[in-house]
C-alpha positions in Angstrom: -20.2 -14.0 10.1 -17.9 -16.6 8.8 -16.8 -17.5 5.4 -17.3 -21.4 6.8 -20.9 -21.0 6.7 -20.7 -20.5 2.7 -21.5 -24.3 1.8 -22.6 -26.3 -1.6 -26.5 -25.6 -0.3 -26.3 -22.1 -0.3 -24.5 -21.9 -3.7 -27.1 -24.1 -4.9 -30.0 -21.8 -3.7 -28.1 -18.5 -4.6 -28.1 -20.3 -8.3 -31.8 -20.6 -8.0 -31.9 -16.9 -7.8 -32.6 -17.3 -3.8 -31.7 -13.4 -2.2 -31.7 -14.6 1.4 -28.8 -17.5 0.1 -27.0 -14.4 -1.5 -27.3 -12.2 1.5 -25.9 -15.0 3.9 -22.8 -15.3 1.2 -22.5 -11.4 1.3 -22.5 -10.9 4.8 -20.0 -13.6 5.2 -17.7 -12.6 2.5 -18.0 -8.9 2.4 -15.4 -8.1 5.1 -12.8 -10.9 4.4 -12.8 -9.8 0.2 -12.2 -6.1 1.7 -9.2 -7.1 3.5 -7.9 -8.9 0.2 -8.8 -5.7 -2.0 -7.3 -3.3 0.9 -4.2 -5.6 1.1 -3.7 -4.9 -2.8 -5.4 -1.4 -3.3 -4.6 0.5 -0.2 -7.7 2.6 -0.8 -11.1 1.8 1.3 -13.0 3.3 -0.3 -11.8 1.8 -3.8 -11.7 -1.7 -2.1 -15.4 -1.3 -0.9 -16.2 -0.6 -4.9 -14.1 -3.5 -6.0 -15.7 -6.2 -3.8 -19.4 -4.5 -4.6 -18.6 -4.8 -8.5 -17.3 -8.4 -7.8 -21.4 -9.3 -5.9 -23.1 -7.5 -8.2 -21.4 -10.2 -10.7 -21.6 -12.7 -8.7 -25.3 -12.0 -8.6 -25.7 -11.5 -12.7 -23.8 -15.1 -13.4 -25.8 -16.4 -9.9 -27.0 -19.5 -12.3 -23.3 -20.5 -13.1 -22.2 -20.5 -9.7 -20.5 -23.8 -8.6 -19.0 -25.0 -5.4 -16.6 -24.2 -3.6 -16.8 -20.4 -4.6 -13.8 -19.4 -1.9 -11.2 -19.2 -5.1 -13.6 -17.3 -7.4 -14.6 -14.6 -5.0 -10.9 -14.0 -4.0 -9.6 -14.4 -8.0 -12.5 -11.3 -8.9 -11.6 -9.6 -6.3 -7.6 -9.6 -7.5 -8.7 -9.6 -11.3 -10.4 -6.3 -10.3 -7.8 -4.8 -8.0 -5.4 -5.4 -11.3 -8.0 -3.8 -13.6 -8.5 -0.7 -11.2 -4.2 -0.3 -11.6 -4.0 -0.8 -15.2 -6.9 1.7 -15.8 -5.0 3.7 -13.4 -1.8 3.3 -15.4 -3.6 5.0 -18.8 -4.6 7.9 -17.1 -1.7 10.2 -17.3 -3.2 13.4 -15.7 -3.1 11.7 -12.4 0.3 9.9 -12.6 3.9 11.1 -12.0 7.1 9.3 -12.3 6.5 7.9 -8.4 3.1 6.8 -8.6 3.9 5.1 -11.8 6.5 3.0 -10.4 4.6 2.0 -7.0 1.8 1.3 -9.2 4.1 -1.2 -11.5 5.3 -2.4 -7.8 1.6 -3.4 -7.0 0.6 -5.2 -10.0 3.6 -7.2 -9.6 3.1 -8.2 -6.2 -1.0 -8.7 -7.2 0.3 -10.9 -9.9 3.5 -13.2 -7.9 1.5 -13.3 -4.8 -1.1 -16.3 -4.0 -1.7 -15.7 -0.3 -3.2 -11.9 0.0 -3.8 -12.6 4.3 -0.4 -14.0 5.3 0.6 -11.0 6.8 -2.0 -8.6 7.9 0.2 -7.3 11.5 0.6 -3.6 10.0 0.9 -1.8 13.0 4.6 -3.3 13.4 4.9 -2.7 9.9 4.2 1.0 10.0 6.5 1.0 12.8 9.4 -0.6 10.8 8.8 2.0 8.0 8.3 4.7 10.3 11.8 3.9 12.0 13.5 3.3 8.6 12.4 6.8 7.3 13.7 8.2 10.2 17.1 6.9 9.5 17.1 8.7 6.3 19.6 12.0 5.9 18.0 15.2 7.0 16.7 17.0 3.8 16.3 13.3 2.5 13.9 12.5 5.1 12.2 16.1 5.4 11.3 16.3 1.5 10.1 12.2 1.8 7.9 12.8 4.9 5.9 16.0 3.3 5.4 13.8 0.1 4.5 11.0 2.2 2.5 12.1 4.9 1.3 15.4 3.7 0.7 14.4 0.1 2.5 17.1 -1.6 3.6 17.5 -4.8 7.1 17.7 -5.8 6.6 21.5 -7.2 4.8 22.0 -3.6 7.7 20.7 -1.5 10.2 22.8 -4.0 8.1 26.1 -3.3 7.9 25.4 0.5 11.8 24.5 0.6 13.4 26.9 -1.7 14.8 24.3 -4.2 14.2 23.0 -7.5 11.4 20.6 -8.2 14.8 18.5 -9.6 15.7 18.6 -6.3 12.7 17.2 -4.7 12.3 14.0 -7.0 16.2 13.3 -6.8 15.7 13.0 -2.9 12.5 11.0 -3.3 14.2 8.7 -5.5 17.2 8.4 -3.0 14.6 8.2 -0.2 12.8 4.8 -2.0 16.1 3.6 -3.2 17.2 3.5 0.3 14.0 2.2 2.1 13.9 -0.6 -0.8 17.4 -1.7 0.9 16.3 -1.3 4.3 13.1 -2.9 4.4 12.0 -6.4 3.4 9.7 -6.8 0.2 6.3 -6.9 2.2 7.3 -4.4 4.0 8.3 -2.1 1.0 4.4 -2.9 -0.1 3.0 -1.9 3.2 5.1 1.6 3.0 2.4 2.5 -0.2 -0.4 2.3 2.6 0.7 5.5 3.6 0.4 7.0 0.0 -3.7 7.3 0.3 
């Protein structure tokens, strides 16, 4: 369904607490404010729980509602894609020194960035990333593609490759250091898709 059908009427009747007017808004909106979350989180299933939280709100404050709602239901939607990386942030069992840093990288893009669906052509993307990481140095590129595509930790790569887990993050930090120079800035964010 399209997010054109969403007009004053049916904000209106959703105010008035009418579920068919809220079920028309949610069928048109739910895929488009998962392509905004995705585009920011990287994470379905995290996305799908964003853009849930954001109706179920939507629903609570229904009598508030005003038209046009477009810039609300995309602004909650970013509002929580920045809360879900800030809470991220404060939980240090899950973070190293990496994760950290791409998850400063996506706040600041969340934040300096007004137009989430400019560039939704990943698939040339991935293929740019892909051929960028290929251009890396040997052990560069061996260590970056089993922390990358394999999800490894850097004490898993150091046991698998006989080095230190020194080692490891100094080629992982060359490896980002290099694709930062290599790729452009959306591309750079697109390369974190393949961190989930």
């Amino acid at each position: 369904m399209s997010i054109y059908k969403i007009d004053e009427n049916v904000i209106k009747s959703i105010a008035k607490g009418e579920e068919k007017a809220f079920a028309l808004l949610y069928d048109c909106y739910y895929t488009y404010l998962n392509t905004v979350a995705l585009y920011y989180i990287f994470n379905r299933d995290v996305a799908n729980e964003i853009v849930n939280d954001v109706f179920i709100n939507v629903w609570h404050k229904r009598s508030t509602l005003t038209y046009p709602i477009h810039f609300y239901l995309v602004q909650s939607v970013k509002n929580g894609c920045l809360n879900h990386i800030r809470s991220q942030r404060t939980n240090e069992r899950v973070l190293n020194e990496h994760k950290k840093q791409l998850l400063d990288f996506q706040e600041e893009y969340i934040l300096s960035n007004p137009t989430p669906l400019q560039y939704v052509e990943t698939q040339e993307i991935e293929k740019e990333v892909r051929n960028a990481i290929a251009q890396l140095p040997e052990k560069c590129r061996i260590i970056f593609e089993q922390y990358l595509f394999n999800g490894k930790l850097p004490n898993e790569i150091a046991e698998e490759l006989f080095i230190s887990v020194s080692t490891v993050r100094v080629q992982l930090k060359n490896a980002m250091d290099k694709l930062r120079l290599s790729l452009n800035h959306l591309t750079c964010i697109m390369l974190l898709l393949f961190l989930r």
